[in-house]
N, CA, C and O atoms as a GROMACS GRO file, in nm:
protein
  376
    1UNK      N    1  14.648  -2.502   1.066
    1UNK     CA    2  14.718  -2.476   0.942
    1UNK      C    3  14.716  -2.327   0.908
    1UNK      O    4  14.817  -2.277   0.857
    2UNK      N    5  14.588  -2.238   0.938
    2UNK     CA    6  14.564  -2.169   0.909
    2UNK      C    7  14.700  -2.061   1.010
    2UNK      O    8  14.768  -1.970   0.963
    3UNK      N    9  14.700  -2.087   1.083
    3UNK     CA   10  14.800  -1.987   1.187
    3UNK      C   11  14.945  -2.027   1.164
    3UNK      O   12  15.038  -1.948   1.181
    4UNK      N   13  14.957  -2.121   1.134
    4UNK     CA   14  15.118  -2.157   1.052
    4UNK      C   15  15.103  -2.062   0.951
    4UNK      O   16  15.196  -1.984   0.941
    5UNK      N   17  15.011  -2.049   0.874
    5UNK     CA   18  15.093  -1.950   0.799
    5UNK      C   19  15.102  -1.818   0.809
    5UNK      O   20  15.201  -1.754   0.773
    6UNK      N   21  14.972  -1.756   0.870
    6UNK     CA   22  15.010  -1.628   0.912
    6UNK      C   23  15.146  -1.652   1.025
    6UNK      O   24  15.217  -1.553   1.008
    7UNK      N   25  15.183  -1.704   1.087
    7UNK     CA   26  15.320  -1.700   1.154
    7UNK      C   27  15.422  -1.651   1.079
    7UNK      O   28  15.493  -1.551   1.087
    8UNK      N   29  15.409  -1.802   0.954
    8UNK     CA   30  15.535  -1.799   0.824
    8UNK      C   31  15.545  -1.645   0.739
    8UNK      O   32  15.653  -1.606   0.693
    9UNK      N   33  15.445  -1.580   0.727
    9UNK     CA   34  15.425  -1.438   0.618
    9UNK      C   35  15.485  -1.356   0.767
    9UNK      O   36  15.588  -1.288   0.759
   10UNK      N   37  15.432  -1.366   0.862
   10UNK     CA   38  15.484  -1.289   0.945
   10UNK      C   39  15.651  -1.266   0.967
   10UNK      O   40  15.723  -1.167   0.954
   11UNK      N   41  15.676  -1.400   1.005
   11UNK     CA   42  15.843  -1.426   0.983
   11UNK      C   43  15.891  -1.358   0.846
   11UNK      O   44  15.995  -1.291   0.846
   12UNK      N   45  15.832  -1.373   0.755
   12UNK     CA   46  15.924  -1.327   0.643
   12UNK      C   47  15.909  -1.194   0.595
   12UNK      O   48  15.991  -1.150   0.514
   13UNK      N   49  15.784  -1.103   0.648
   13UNK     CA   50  15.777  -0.972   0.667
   13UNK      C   51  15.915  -0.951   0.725
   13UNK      O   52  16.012  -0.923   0.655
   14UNK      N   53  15.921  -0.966   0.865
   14UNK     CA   54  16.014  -0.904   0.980
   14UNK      C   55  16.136  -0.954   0.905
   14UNK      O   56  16.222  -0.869   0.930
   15UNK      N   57  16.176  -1.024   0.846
   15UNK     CA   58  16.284  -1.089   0.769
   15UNK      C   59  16.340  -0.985   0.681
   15UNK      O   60  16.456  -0.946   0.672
   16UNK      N   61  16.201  -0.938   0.596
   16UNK     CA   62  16.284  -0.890   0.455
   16UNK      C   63  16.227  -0.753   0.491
   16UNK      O   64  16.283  -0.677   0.413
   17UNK      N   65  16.132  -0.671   0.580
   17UNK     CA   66  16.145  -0.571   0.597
   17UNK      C   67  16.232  -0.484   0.673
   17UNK      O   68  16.241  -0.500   0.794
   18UNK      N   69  16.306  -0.386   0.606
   18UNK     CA   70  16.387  -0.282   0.670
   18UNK      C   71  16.353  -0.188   0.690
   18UNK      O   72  16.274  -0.142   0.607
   19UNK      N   73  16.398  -0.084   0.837
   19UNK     CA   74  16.328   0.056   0.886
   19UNK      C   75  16.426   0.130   0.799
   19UNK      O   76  16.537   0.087   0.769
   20UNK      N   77  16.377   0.242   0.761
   20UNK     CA   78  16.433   0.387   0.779
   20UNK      C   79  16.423   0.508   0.855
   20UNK      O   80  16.359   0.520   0.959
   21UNK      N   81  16.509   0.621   0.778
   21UNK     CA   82  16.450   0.723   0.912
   21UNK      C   83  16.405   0.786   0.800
   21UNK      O   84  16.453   0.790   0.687
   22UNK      N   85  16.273   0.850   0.861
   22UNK     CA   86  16.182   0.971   0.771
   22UNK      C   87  16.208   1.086   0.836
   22UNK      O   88  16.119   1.171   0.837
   23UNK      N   89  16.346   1.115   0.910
   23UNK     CA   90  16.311   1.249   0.949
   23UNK      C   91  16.478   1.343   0.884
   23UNK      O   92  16.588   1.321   0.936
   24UNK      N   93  16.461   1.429   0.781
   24UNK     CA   94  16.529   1.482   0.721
   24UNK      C   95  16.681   1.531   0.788
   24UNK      O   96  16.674   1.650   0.758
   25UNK      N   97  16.816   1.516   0.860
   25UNK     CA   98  16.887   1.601   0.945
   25UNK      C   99  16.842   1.583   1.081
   25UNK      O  100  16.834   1.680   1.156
   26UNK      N  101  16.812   1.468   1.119
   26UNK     CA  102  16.774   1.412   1.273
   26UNK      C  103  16.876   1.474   1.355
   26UNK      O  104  16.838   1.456   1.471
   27UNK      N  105  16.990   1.539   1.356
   27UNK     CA  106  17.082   1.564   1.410
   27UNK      C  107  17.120   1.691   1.396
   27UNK      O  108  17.227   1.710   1.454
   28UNK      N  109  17.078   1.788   1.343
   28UNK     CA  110  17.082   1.861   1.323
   28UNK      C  111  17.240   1.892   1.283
   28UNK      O  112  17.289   1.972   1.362
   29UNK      N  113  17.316   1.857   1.199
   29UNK     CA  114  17.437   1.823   1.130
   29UNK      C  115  17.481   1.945   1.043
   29UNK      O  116  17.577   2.022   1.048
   30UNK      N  117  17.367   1.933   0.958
   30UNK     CA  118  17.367   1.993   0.790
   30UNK      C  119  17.308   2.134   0.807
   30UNK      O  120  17.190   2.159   0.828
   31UNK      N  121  17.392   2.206   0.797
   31UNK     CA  122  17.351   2.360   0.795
   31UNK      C  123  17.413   2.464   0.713
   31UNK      O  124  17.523   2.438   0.664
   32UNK      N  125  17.363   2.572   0.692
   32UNK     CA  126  17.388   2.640   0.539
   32UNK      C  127  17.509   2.724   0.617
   32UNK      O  128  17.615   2.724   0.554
   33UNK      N  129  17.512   2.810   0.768
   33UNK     CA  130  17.557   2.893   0.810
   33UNK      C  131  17.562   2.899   0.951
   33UNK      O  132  17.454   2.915   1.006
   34UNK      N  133  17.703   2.887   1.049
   34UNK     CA  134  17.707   2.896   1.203
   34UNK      C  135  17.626   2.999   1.263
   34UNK      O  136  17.628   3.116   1.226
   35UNK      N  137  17.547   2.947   1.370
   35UNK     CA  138  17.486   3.058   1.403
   35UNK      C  139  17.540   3.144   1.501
   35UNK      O  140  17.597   3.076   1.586
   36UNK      N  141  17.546   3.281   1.528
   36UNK     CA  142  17.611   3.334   1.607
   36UNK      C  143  17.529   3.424   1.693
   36UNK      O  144  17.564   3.536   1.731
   37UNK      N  145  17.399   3.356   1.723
   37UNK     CA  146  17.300   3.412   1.794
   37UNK      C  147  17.184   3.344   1.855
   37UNK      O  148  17.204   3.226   1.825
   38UNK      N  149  17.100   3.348   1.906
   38UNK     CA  150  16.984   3.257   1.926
   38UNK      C  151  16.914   3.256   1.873
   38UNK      O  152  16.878   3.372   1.892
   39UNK      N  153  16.822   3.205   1.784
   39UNK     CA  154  16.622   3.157   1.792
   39UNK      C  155  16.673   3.167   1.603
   39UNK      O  156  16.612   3.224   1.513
   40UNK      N  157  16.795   3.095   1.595
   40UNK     CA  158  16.819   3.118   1.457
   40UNK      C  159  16.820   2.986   1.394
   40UNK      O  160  16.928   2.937   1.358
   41UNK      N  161  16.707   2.922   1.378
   41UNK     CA  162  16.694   2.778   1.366
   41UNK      C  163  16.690   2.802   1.191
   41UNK      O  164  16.741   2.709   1.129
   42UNK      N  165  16.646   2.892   1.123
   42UNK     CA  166  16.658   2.932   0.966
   42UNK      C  167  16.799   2.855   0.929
   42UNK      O  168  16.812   2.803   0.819
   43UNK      N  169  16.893   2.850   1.016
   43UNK     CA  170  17.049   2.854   0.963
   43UNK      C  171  17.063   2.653   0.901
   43UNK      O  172  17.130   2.607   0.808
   44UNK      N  173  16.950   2.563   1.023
   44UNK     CA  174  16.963   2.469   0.985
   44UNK      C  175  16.872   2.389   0.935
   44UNK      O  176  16.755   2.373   0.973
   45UNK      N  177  16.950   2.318   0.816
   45UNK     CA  178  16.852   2.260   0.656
   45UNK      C  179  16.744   2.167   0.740
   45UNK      O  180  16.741   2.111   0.850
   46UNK      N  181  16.672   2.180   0.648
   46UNK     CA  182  16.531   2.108   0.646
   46UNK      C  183  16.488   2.103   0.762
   46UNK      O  184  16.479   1.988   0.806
   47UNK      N  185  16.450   2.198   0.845
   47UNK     CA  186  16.361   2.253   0.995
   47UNK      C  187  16.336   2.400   0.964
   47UNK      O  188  16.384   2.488   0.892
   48UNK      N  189  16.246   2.386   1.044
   48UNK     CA  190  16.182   2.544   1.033
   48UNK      C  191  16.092   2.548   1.204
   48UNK      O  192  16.079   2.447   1.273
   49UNK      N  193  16.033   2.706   1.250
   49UNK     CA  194  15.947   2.685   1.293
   49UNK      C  195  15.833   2.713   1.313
   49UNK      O  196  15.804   2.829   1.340
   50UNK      N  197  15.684   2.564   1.300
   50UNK     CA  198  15.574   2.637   1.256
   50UNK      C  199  15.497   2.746   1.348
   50UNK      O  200  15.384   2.795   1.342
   51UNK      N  201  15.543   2.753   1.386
   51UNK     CA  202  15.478   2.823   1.515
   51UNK      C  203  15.541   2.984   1.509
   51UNK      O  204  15.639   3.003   1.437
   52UNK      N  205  15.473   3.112   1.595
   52UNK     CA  206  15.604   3.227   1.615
   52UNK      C  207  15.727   3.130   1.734
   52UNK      O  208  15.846   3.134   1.702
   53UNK      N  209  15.705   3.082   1.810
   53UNK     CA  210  15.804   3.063   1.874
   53UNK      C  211  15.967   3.077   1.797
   53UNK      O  212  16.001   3.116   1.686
   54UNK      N  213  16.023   3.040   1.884
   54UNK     CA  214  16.175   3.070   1.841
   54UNK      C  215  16.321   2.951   1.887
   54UNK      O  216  16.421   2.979   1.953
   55UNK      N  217  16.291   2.852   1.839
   55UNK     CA  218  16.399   2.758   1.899
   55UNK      C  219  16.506   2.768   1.906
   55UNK      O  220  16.550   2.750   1.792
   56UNK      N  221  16.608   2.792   1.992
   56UNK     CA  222  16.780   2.812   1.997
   56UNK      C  223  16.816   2.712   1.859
   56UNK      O  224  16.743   2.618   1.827
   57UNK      N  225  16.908   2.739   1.805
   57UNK     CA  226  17.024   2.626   1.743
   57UNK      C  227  17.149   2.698   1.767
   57UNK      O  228  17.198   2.807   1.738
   58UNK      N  229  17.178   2.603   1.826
   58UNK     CA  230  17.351   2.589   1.883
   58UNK      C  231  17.404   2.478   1.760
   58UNK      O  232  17.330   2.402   1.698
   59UNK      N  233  17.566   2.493   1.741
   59UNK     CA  234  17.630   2.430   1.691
   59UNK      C  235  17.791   2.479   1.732
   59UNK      O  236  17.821   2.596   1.757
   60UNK      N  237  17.874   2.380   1.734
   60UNK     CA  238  18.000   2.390   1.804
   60UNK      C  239  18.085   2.493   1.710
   60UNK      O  240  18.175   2.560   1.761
   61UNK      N  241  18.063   2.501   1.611
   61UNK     CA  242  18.151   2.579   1.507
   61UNK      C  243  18.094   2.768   1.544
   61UNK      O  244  18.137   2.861   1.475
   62UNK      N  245  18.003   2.787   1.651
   62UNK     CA  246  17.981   2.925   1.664
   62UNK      C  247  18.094   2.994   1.757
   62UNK      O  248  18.186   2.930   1.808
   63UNK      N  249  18.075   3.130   1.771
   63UNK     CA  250  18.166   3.193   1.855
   63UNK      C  251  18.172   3.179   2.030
   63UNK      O  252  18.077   3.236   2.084
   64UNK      N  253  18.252   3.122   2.108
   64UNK     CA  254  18.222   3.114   2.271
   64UNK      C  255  18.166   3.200   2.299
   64UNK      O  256  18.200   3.226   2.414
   65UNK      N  257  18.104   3.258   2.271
   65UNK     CA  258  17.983   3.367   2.363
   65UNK      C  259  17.825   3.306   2.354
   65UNK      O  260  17.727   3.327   2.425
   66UNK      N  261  17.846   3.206   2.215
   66UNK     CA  262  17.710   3.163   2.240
   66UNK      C  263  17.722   3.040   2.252
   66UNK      O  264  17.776   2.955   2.182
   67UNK      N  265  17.646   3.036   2.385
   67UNK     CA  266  17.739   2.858   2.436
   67UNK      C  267  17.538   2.785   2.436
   67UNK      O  268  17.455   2.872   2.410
   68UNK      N  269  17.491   2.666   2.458
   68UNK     CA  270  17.372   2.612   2.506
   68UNK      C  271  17.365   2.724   2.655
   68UNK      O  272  17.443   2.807   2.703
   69UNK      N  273  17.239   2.675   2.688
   69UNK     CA  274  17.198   2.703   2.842
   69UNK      C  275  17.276   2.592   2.904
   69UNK      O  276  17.303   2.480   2.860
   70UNK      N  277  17.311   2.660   3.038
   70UNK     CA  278  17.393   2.603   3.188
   70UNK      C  279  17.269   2.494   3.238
   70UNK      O  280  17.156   2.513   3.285
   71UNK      N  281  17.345   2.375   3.206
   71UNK     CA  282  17.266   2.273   3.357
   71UNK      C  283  17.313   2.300   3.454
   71UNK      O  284  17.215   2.325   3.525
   72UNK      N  285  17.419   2.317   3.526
   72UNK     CA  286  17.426   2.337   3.671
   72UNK      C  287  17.605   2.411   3.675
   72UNK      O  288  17.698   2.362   3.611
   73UNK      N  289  17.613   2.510   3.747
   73UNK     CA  290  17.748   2.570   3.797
   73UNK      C  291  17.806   2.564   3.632
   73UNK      O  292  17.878   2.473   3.591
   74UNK      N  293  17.774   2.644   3.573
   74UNK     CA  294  17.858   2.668   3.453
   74UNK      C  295  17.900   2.595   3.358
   74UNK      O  296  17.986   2.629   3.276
   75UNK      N  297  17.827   2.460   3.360
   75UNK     CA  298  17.886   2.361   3.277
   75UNK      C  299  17.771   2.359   3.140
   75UNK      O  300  17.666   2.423   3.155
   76UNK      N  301  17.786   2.311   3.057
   76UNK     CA  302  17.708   2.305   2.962
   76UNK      C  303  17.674   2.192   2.859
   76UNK      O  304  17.765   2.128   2.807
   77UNK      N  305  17.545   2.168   2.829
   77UNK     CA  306  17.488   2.030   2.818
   77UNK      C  307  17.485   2.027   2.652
   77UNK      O  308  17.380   2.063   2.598
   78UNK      N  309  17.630   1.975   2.548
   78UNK     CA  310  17.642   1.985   2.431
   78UNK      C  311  17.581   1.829   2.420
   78UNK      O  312  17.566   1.749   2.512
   79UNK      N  313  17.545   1.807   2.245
   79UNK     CA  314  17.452   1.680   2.224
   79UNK      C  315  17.540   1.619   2.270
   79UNK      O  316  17.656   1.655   2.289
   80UNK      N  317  17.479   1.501   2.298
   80UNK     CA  318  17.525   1.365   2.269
   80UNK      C  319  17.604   1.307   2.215
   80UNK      O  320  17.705   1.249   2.256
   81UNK      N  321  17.536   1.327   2.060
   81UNK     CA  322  17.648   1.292   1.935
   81UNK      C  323  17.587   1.386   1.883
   81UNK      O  324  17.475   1.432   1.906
   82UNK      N  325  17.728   1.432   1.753
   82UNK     CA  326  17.775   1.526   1.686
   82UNK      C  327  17.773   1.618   1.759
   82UNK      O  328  17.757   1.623   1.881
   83UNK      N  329  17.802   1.738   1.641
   83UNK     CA  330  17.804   1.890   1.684
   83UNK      C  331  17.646   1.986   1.699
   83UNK      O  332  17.631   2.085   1.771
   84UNK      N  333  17.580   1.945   1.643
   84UNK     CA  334  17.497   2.038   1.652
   84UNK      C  335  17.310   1.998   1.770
   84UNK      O  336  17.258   1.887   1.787
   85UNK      N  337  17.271   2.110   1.816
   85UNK     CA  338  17.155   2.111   1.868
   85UNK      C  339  17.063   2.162   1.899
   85UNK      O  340  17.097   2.269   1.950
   86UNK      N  341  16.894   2.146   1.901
   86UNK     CA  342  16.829   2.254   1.916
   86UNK      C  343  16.744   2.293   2.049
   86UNK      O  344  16.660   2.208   2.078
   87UNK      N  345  16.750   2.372   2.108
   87UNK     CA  346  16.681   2.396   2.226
   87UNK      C  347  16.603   2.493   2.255
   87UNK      O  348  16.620   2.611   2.226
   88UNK      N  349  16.470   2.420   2.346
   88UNK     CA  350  16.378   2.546   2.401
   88UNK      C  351  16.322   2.519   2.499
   88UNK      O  352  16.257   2.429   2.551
   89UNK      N  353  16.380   2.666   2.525
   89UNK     CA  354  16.368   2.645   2.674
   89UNK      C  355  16.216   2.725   2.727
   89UNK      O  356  16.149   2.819   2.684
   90UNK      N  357  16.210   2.673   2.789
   90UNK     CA  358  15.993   2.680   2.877
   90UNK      C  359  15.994   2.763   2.983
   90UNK      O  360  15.982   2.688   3.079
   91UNK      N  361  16.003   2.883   3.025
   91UNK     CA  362  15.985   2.935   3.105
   91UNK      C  363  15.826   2.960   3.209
   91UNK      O  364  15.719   3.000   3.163
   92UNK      N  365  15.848   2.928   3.332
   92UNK     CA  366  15.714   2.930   3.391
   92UNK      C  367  15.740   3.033   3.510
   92UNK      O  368  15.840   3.042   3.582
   93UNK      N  369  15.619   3.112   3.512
   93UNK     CA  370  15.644   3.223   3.615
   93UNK      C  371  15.522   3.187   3.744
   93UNK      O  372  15.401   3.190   3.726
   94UNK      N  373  15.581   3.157   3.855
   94UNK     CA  374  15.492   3.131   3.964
   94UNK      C  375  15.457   3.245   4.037
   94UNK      O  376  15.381   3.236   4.134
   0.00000   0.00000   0.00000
């Protein structure tokens, strides 16, 4: 009896609970100003970075000179979905 009902509360958790997203501009969408340069992640809302590092933000509305980094022979790896994205790139010296 006792496990029927933790089953039943269980079922009706998963029932009536709904996810959200806690992460502010997951997409990096919403931005105050196109960036027309690199490591200018300031430009988009609610990110920052804590660190000195310097994360690219690309977004499609900038000028063709500042395109993402090349995956292979000149082509270039824009998101997924929407317009905008942030990248950093790891350099290792052997």
């Amino acid at each position: 009896m006792k496990s029927i009902i933790i089953i039943f509360i269980s079922l009706l958790f998963y029932l009536v609970v709904d996810a959200q997203n806690l992460i502010p501009n997951p997409s990096f969408e919403i931005h105050d100003t196109c960036p027309d340069a690199p490591a200018q992640l300031r430009f988009c809302t609610n990110w920052y970075s804590p660190t000195s590092t310097t994360p690219d933000y690309f977004f499609r509305c900038t000028d063709s000179s500042i395109n993402p980094p090349f995956v292979q022979d000149g082509i270039y790896q824009w998101p997924k979905n929407g317009e905008g994205e942030i990248v950093k790139v790891k350099l290792e010296f052997v």
